[in-house]
N, C-alpha and C positions, 0 to 999 in steps of 0.2 A: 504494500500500500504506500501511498503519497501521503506525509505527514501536512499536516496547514493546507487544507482546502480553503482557507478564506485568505484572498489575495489582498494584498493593499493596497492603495489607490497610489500614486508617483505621491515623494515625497512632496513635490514642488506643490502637488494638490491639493497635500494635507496643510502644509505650510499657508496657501495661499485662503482656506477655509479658517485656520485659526486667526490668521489677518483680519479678515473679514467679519469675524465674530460669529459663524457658522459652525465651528466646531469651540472647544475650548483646549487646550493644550492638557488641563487636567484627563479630562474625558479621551484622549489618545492614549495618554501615558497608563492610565488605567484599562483599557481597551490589551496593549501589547503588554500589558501586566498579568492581565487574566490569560491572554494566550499562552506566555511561556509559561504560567501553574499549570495550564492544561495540557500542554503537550510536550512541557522541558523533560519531564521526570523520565520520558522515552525518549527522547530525540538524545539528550546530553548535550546541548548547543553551547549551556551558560555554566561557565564555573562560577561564576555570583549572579547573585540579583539585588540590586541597590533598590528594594519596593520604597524605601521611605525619604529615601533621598532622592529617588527620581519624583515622587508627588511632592516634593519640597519645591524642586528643578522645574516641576509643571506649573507650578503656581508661581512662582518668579517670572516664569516667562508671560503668565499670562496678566499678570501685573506689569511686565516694561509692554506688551500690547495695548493693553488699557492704556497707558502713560502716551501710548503715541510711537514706542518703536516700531520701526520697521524692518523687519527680521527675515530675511530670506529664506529663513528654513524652520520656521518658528512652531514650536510643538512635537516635531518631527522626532520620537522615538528611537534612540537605537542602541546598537550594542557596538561595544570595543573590543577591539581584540586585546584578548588577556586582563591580565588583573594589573598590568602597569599603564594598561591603554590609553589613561583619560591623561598621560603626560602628552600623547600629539594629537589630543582631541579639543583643544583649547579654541581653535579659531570655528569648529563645530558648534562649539557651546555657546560661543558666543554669539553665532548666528543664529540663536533659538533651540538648537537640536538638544535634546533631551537623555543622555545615558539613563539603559535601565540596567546596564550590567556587562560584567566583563566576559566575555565570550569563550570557547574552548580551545585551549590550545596543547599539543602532545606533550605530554608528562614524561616526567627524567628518563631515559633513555630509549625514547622511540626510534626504532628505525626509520629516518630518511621522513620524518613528522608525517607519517600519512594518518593519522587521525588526531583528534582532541580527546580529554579527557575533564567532562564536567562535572558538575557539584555530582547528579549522579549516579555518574562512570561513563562509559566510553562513547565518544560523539558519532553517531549513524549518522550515512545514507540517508536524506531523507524520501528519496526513490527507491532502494533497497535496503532493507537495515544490515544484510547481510554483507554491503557494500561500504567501503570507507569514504567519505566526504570528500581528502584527498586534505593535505595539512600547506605550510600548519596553520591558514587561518581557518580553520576546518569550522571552528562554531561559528564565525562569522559566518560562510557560507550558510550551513546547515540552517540557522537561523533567518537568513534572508529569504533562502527559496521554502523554508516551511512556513513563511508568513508572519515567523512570532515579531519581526523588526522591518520595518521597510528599507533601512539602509545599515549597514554594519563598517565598522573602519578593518584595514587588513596591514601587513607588511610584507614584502617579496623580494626573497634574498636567493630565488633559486628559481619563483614559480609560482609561489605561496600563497599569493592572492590567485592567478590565473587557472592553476590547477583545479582547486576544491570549486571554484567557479564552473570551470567547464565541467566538472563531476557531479555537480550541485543544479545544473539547467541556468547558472542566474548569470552576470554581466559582471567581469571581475577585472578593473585598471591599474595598472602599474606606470606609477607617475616615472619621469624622468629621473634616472640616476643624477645625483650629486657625486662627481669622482672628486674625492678629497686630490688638494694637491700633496704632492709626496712631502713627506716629511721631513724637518730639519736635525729634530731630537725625536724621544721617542714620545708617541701620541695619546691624548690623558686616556683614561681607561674607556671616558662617554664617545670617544669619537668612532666613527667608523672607519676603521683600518685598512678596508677594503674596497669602499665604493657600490659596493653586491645589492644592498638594500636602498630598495626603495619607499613612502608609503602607496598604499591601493583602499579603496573601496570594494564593496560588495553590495549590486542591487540588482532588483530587477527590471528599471525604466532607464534605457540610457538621458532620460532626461536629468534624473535624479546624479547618473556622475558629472552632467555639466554644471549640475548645480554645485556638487559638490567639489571640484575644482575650483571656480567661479570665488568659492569662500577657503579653499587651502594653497591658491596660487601662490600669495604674494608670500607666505608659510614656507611652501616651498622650496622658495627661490627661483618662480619661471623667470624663463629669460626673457628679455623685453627683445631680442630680435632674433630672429629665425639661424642656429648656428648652419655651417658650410654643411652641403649635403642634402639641406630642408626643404629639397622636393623642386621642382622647376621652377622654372620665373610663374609669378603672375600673369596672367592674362585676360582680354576683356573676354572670352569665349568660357559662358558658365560651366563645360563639359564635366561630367562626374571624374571624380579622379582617378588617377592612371594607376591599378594595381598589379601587384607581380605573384602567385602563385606558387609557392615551395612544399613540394612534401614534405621536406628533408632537411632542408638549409644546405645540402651536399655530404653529411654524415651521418644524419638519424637512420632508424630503420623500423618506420611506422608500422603498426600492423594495418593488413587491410580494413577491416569496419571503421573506426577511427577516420582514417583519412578518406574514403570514400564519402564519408559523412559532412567533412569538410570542404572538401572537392566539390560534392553538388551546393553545399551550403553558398560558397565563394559563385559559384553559376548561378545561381539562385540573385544572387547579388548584381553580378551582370546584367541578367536577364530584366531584372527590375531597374537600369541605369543607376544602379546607387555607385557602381566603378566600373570603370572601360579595365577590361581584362585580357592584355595581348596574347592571344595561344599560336602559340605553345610557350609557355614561360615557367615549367620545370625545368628545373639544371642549369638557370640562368646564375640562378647564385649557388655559389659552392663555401661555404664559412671552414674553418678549421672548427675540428671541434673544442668546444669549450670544455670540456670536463676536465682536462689536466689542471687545464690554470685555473678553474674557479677551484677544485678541491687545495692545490697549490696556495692562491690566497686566503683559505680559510687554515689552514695548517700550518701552527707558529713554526718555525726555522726552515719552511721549504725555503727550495732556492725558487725566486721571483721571475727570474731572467726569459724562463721559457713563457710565462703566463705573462708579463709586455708584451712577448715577442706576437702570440697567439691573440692577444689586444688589437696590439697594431695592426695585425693582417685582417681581423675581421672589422675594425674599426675603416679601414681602407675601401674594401669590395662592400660595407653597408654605404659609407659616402656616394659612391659611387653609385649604386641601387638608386641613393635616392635624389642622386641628383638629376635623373630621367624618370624616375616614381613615388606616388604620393604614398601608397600603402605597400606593406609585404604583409599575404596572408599566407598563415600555415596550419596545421591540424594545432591545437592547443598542445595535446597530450598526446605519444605515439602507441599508447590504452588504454582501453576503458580503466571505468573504476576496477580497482582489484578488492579483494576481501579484506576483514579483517589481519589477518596473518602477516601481511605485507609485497612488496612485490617482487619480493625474490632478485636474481639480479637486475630486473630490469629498472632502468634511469626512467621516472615517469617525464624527469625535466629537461628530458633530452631536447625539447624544443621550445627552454623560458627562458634557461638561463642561460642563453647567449646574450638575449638582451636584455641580462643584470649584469653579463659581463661588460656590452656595450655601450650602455645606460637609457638604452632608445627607451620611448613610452612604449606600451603595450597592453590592447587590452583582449579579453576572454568574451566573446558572443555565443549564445546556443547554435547548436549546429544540427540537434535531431537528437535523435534514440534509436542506442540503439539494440539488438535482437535481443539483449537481457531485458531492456525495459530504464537504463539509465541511459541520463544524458553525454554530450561528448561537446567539446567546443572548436570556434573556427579564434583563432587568433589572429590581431592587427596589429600590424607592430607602424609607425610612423617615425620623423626623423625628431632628433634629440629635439629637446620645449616643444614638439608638434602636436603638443594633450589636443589645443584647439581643432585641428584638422582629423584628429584620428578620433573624437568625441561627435562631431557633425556626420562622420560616416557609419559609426556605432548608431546613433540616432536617426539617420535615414534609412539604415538595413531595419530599425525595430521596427518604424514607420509603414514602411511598403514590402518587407519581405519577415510579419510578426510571426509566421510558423517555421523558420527556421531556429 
């Protein structure tokens, strides 16, 4: 069975009703209160629930409404990832959005974080229970596509957001990487050393990640102008944008379902002018693979040398992609969800984190279902700050092509 049959309306709808004095911010926060009593105890989404600090959080909000704020996301319920989440949820909150709790994330020593572990126990499938979410913002996911949150916060150091998305059926964004620049001494412990992570959303309206953008932009850090590589010149001719099609990136080794699913998803796209899709445009791009150097930068005293090296060559042939194309789509994941158990050898992120190594945006769209009955995703990857351009095509695919 499918957990959360009652969907929720775009965030931006609920926002724009507690504006208005048609709903009250109390009355939401209470609404996605009852749901996750109802269906947390099996899903496992939430490893807390803030109930009395989120009806604190609803009534402040609807007191700066009353007062005359103007809140772009005001009422708007949701969950954070993990129990430390509400430190990069600050410009959230203050747009109005309302935490009811910190979401699921894999417990000390999971393999390769393919699930959560909530208050409780272990975070399902909410399509299959016998299926894993896909980690590690695994509750966020779980929690958006069974309805208990309309919007959830994520972070993606490999996949993280994009993966348990395309496993989850919902819409999962991976903001632009910030690559620290290299170091002089050695780096305080809060920095990221790596560059890998990025933050993400989890929803199900791509209107709701424009919105949510829109309020963690300038958070951030977008760039105020398009770096080298960001997609053709302008021009007056409104033509959908030019996309490139990769099973593979030139190293994966997708299973069939997965990527057929993706495949028609991306045609499906064409079809409906949402992107000009030159065919045959498999094996245009060839990437090195990324696993040495991403496991390389996560491993104190590796040597670095080879993981620049493998930087720079794919940092090169993405320039290049985009500087004759607006989007690269690929399968999300090259398999379905796998079980609890884990997935044995296989890399599910054999096709995210290249661009965590890269730092390009990247986001996770539904692609279908498939013959178990879970979902599977089509991935967009755009050129580095291109949230804007790769969020208008998210948005037009849900618009004119809503069954893929």
């Amino acid at each position: 069975m499918r957990y959360g049959a009652l969907a929720w309306p775009p965030a931006v709808e609920i926002a724009a009703a507690v504006r208005a004095g048609r709903l009250s911010a109390l009355d939401v926060v209470g609404e996605a209160l009852a749901r996750i009593a109802r269906v947390d105890p099996s899903l496992c989404a939430f490893a807390e629930v803030w109930e009395e600090r989120a009806l604190a959080w609803a009534r402040e909000v609807d007191a700066r409404v009353a007062a005359g704020a103007r809140l772009p996301l005001a009422g708007v319920p949701i969950g954070v990832k993990g129990r430390h989440g509400l430190r990069t949820a600050g410009p959230l909150v203050a747009a109005g959005c309302v935490p009811v709790g910190a979401t699921a994330v894999p417990g000390p020593g999971t393999p390769w974080q393919t699930w959560g572990l909530g208050a409780h126990g272990r975070t399902v499938n909410p399509w299959r229970a016998d299926r894993t979410p896909g980690g590690s913002s695994a509750g966020s996911a779980a929690a958006v596509a069974a309805g208990l949150v309309p919007l959830a916060t994520g972070s993606d150091g490999a996949g993280s957001v994009r993966i348990p998305a395309a496993w989850c059926g919902v819409i999962g964004l991976k903001t632009t990487n910030r690559r620290p620049p290299p170091p002089e001494g050695p780096p305080p412990a809060s920095r990221d050393r790596t560059g890998l992570a990025a933050p993400g959303v989890l929803i199900h309206h791509a209107a709701d990640a424009e919105a949510y953008w829109r309020v963690m932009a300038p958070k951030a850090g977008a760039d105020p102008v398009p770096s080298a590589g960001a997609g053709p010149a302008p021009s007056a001719d409104p033509a959908p944008p030019v996309a490139v099609f990769s099973a593979d990136l030139g190293f994966a080794d997708p299973d069939p379902e997965p990527l057929a699913l993706a495949r028609a998803a991306a045609g499906r796209l064409a079809e409906a002018g949402v992107v000009r899709l030159p065919r045959p445009s498999d094996g245009l791009l060839r990437l090195a693979d990324p696993a040495p150097a991403w496991l390389a930068l996560r491993t104190p005293g590796s040597d670095l040398r080879a993981a620049a090296r493998v930087r720079n060559v794919n940092d090169r042939l993405l320039a290049g992609l985009f500087s004759r194309a607006d989007l690269l789509l690929t399968p999300t994941t090259p398999n379905a969800a796998h079980g609890h158990e884990g997935p044995g050898d296989r890399y599910s992120t054999a096709l995210t984190w290249a661009f965590n190594l890269s730092g390009h945006p990247a986001i996770s769209v539904p692609a279908g279902l498939g013959a178990d009955g879970c979902p599977v995703g089509l991935q967009m990857v755009a050129a580095h700050g291109g949230e804007s351009a790769l969020l208008a095509a998210a948005r037009a695919a849900q618009d004119t092509c809503a069954h893929i």
